[in-house]
C-alpha positions in Angstrom: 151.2 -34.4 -99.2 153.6 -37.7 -99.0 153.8 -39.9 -95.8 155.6 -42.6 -94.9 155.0 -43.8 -91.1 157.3 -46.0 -89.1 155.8 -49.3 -90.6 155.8 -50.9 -93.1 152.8 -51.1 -95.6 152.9 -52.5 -99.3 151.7 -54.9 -101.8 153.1 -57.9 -101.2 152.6 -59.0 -105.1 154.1 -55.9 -106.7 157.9 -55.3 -107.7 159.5 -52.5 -106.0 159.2 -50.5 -109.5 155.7 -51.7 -109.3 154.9 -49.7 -106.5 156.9 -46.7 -107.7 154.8 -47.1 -110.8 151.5 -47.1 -108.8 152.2 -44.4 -106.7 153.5 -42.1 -109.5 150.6 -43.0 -111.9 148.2 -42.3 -109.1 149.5 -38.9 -108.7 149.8 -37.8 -112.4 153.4 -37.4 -112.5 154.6 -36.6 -115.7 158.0 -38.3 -117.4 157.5 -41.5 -114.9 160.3 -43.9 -116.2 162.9 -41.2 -115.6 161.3 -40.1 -111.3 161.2 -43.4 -110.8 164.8 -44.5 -112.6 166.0 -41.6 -110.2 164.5 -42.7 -107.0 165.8 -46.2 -107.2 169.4 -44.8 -107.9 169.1 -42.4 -105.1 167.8 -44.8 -102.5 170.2 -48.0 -104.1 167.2 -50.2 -105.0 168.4 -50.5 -108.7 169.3 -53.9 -108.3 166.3 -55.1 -106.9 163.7 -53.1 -109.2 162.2 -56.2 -109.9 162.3 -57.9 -106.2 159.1 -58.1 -104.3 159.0 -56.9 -100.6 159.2 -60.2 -99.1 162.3 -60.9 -100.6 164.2 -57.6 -99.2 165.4 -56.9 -96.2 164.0 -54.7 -93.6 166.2 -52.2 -94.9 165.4 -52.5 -98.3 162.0 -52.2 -97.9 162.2 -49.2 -95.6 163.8 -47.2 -98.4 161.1 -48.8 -101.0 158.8 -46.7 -98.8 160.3 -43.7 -98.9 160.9 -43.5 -102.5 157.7 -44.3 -103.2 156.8 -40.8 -101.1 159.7 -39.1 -103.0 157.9 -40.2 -106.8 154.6 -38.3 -105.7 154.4 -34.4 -105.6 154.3 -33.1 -102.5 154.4 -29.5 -100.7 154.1 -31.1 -97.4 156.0 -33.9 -96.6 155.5 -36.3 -93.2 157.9 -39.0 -92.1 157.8 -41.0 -88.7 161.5 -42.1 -87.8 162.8 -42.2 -91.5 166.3 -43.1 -90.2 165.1 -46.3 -88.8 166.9 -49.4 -90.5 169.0 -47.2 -92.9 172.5 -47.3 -92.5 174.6 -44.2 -91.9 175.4 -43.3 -95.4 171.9 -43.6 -95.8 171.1 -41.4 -93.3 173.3 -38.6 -94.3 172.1 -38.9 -97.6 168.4 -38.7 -97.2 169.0 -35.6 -94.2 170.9 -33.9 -96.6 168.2 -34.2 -99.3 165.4 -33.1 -97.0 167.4 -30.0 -95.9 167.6 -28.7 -99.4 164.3 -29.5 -99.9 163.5 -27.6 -96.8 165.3 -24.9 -98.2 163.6 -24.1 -101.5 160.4 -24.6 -99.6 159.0 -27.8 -98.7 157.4 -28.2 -95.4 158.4 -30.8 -93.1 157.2 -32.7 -90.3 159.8 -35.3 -88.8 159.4 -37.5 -85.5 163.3 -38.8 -84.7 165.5 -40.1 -82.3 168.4 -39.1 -83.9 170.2 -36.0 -82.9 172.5 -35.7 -86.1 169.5 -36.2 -88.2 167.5 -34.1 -86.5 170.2 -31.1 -86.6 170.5 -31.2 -90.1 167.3 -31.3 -91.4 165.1 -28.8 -89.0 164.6 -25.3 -88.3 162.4 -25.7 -84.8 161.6 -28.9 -82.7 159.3 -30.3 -80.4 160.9 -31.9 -77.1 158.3 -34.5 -76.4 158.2 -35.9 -73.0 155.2 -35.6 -70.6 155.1 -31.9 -71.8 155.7 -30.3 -75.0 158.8 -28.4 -75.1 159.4 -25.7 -78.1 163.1 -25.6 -78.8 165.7 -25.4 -81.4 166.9 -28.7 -83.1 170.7 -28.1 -81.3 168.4 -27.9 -77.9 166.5 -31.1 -78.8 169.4 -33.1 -80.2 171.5 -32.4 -76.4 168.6 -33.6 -74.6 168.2 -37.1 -76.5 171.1 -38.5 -75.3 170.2 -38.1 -71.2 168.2 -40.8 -70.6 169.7 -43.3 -73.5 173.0 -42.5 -71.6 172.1 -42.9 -68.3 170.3 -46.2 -68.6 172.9 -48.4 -69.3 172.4 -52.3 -70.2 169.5 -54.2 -71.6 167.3 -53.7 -67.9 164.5 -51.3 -69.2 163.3 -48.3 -66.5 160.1 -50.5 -65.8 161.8 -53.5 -65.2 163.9 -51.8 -62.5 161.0 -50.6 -60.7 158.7 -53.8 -60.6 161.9 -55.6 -59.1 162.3 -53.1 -56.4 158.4 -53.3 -55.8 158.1 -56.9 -56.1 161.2 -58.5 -54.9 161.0 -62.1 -56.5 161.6 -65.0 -54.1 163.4 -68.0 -54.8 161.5 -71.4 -54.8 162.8 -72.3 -51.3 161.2 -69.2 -50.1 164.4 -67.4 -49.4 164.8 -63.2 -50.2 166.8 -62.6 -52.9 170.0 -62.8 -53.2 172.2 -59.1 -52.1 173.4 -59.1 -55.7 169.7 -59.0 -57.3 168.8 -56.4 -54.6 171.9 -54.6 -55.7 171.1 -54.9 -59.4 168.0 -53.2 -59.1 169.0 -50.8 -56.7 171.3 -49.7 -59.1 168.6 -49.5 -62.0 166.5 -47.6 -60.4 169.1 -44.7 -58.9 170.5 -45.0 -62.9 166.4 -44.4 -63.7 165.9 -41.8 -61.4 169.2 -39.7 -62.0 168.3 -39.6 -65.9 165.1 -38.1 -65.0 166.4 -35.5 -63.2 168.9 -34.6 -65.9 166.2 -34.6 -68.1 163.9 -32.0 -65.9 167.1 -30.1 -65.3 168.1 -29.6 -68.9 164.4 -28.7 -69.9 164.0 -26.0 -66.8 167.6 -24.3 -68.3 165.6 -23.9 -71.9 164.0 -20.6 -73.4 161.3 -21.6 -75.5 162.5 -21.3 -79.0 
């Protein structure tokens, strides 16, 4: 079993081949130079073999992480958010990977927020929300988007709601001003109609 969770954990004085090496020789691989030669070049940390974490970038280190899952052997494989911080070549690269690994028989557990990655490498999903929701990945991936879409700007859903509750005053104790109000009125309607969507599109599902 290999895990890598969403963040980040390593030895601050050990090399990123250093911690390849640790995890491989802690797991009796066999013919280590060459697994971990071949998880640098995969994950383009050949470069920086001999860097230590806290000179890489978030990045970087995020795919020291999950090569130092892929140097281990493993029939059951765990991974919170892997996407995170990769870029999209990345991504492809390392979905396209698990899928064939998938394939010849590794089992999988994934936790993602991205619908392309989540279509490629899955046979079932979970639709978390206050309820579990059994699905297929194509089912999952359409219901991602609706609330991201629907909340648009940097105003979060609970933001939206304290300002309607709590309307802040100005200092010379006057309401606040119609645009505010009409700022938040708008947040919460945006906050309320993703909800719905949400419900909607989960009520239309047959459980996979």
């Amino acid at each position: 079993m290999a895990v890598v969770f969403d963040d980040d954990a390593f030895f601050p004085a050990l090399t990123v081949e250093e911690h390849l090496a640790i995890v491989s020789a802690g797991h009796g691989v066999e013919d280590v130079e060459e697994v971990i030669a071949s998880e640098l070049e995969f994950f383009g940390l050949k470069a920086l073999a001999t860097s230590r974490p806290y000179n890489l970038s978030s990045g970087q280190r995020r795919r020291m992480l999950l090569a130092s899952a892929f140097v281990r052997p493993r029939s059951l494989l765990v991974l919170d958010e892997p996407e995170q911080r990769l870029d999209t070549a990345m991504r492809h690269r390392l979905a396209t990977r698990l899928r064939a690994e998938v394939d010849a028989g590794l089992a999988l557990l994934v936790v993602t927020h991205d619908p392309e990655f989540l279509t490629t490498v899955a046979t079932k999903a979970l639709f978390i929300a206050d309820t579990v929701h059994p699905m297929t990945p194509a089912q999952a991936a359409a219901l991602i988007h609706i609330p991201r879409g629907r909340l648009d700007g940097p105003t979060s859903c609970s933001t939206c709601i304290r300002r309607t509750a709590r309307p802040a005053r100005r200092r010379d104790g006057a309401a606040p001003s119609p645009r505010r109000s009409e700022r938040s009125g708008q947040g919460q309607h945006s906050t309320g109609a993703a909800i719905d969507d949400l419900e909607a599109g989960l009520a239309g599902i047959e459980p996979a």
